[in-house]
N, C-alpha and C positions, 0 to 999 in steps of 0.2 A: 383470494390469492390466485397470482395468475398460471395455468397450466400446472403439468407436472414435471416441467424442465427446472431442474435444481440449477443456479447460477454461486458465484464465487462474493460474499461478503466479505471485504476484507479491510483492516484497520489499522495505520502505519502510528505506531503508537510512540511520539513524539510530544512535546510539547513547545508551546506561542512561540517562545525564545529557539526554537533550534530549528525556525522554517528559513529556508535558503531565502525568501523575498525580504527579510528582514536583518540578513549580514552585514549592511553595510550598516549598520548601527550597532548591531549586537557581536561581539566579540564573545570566539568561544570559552576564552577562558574567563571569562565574568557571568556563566553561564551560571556557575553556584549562588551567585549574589541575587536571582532572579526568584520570584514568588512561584513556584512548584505549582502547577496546575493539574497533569496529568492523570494523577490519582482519581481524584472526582469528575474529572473528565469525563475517563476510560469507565469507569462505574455508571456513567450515565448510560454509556452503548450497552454495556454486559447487563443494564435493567433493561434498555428497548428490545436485546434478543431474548433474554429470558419472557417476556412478557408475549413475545410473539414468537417463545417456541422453536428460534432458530439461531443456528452455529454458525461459526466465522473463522477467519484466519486472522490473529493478529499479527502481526509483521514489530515485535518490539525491540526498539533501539538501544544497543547496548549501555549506554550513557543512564536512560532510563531503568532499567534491567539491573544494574549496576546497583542503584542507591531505593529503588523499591523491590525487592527480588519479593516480595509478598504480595507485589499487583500480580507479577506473572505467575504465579504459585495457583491465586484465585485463580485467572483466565484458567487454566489447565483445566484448574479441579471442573470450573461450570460447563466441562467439555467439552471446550475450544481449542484452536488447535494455534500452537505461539509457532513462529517464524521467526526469521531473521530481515532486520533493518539497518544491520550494520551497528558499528559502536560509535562513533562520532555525527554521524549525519554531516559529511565533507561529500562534497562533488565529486564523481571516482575521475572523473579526467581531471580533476585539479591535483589530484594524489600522487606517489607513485608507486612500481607493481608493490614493489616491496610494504609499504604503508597499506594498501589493499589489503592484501595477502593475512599482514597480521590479524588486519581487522577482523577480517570476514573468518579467520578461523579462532580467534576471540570469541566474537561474538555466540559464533557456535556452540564453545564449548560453553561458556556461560550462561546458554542459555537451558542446552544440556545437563549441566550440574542442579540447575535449579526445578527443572522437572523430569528428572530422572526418565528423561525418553530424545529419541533423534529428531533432532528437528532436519526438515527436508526442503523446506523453501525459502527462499530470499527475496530481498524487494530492496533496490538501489536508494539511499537520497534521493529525492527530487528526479527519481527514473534516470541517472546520471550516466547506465548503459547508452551508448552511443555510436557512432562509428569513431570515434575518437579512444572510447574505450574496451570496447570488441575483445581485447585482452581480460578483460575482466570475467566474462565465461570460461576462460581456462581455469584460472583459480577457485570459481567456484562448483569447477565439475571436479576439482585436486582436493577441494576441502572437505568432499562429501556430499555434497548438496545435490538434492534431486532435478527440483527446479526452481525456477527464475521468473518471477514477475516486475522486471525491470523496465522495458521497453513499450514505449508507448507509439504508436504508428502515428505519427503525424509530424509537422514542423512547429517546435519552439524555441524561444529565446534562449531556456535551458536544457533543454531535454528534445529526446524524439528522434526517428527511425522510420521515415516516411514510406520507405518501400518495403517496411518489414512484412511478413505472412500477419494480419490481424487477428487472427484465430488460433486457439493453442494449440503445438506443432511439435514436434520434434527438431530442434536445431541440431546444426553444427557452427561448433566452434571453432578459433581460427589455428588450432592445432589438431583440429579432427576429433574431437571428444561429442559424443549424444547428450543432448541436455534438455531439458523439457521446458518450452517457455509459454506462459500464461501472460499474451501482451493485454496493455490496459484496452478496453474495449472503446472500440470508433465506432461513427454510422461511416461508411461510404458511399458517396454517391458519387455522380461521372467526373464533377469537376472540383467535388469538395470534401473533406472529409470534416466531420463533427465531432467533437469529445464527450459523451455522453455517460462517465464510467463513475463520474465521485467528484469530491472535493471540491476546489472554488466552480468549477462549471455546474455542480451541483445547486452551489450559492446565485450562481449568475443566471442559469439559463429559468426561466418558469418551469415549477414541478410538473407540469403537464407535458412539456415540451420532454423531458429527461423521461418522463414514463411512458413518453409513445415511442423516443429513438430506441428504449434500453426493451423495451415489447418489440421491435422490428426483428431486434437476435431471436427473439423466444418463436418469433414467426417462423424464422427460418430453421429451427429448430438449433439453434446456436447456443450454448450457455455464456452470458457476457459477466466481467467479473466488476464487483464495486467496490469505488474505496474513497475511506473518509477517516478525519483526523481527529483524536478527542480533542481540541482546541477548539474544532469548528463547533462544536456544539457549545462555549463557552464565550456571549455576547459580554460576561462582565469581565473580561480578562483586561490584563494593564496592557494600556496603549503605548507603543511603540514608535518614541518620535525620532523626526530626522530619514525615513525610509524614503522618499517619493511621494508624489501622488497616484502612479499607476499600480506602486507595491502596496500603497495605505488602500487601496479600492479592492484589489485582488486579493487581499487578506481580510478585511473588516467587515465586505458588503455582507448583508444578509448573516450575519451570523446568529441573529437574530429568530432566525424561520428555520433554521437547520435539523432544530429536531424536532419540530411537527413534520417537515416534509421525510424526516428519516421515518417515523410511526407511518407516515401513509406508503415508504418505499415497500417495508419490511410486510406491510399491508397485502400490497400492490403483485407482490414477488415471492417465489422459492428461493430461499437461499440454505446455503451449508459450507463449509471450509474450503480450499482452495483445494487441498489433497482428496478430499473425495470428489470434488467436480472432474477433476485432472483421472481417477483412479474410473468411475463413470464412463469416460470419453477414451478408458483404453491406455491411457499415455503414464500411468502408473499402476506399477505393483500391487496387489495386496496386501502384501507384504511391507511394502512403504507406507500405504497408510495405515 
């Protein structure tokens, strides 16, 4: 295990049917009609931490949360720390404030009720924080919320915030409010920046490639945070027709390898919840975590 730098494990606990690259096929309200995967999923990760000994942040979606309140009851009990991913998994600039608002303080209390403790952090759909949706930190520094692991520095199709601070920081919000953000972790170099933090680049790039960029933070004494979906660890899941070829490649590749290479990350790495990395680094309370 590498050094003594604890980094941020963290798990948006969703299922196949509710990934944004598969919308144009999957309509949300036929979301019931679909084969429930998430359960034995999410059990598979909560075995690879147990088994190696370390804690994580789940980020659990209200939708899910909703109809298994007994996954998130577990995650609590095995000493992990549950977040918020919202209730519906909707793009926040496709919303508006008012649909946000309910959600995000929905989700809280729901999530609240169900383990009788505060939850403090967040984490967008599809990292949907944007300069489009900028508004969206005001609401969730009104609803409670400590911090924010929505923002990813880089440019994408759906997401990203190119010239954000890469490192977790203290924001401001566009009303003036302090917020605490944990962006998803880049490498940067002079003319490029790489995604090196979870999920399909997890699947795409070679595990060696992902354990020397995600060891560059630890070099610099940086804790960088990971994140990965219960689906991704689930090759026999129902395939999803009608999406594209670039969404059928960006969701399917490698799902296959995903959790050997998670047994060698968990290996590889310290990890522990998003709130003690954040609490660690200064940028939260004691008292918060």
């Amino acid at each position: 295990m590498s050094g003594k730098l604890s980094n941020a494990f963290t798990v948006d606990v969703e299922d196949y049917f509710h990934v944004a690259a598969l919308s144009k096929a999957v309509n949300p309200k036929d979301w019931d009609t679909y084969e429930c995967r998430v359960v034995q999923n999410t059990n598979k990760i909560l075995q690879l931490l147990d088994d190696s000994s370390q804690t994580a942040t789940f980020f659990v979606l209200g939708w899910v949360a909703a109809r298994y309140p007994n996954l998130v009851k577990e995650i609590h009990s095995c000493g992990h720390e549950i977040a918020s991913h919202g209730m519906s998994h909707q793009l926040i600039y496709n919303q508006s404030i008012d649909e946000f608002r309910k959600e995000t303080v929905d989700s809280k209390s729901l999530l609240e009720d169900l383990i009788q403790s505060e939850i403090l952090g967040y984490r967008a759909a599809t990292y949907s924080i944007t300069n489009k949706s900028l508004w969206a930190l005001d609401i969730l520094y009104e609803a409670g919320y400590k911090y924010d692991s929505s923002i990813f520095p880089m440019r994408h199709d759906k997401y990203g915030i190119p010239d954000v601070n890469h490192l977790p920081h203290i924001l401001t919000t566009p009303s003036g409010y302090k917020l605490v953000e944990f962006p998803i972790s880049v490498l940067k170099r002079k003319l490029m920046v790489v995604p090196i933090a979870g999920g399909g680049y997890f699947r795409l790039f070679p595990y060696n490639f992902t354990k020397w960029g995600l060891q560059q933070s630890n070099n610099a004494n940086q804790p960088f945070v990971f994140y990965i979906h219960p689906w991704e660890l689930d090759p026999e899941q129902p395939q999803i027709e009608g999406i594209g070829r670039f969404s059928k490649f960006r969701h399917y590749n490698n799902l296959n390898k995903c959790e050997i290479r998670l047994k060698k990350l968990l290996s590889d790495f310290k990890f522990c919840t998003m709130g003690k990395v954040l609490h660690s680094l200064g940028l939260l309370r004691v008292s918060d975590t």
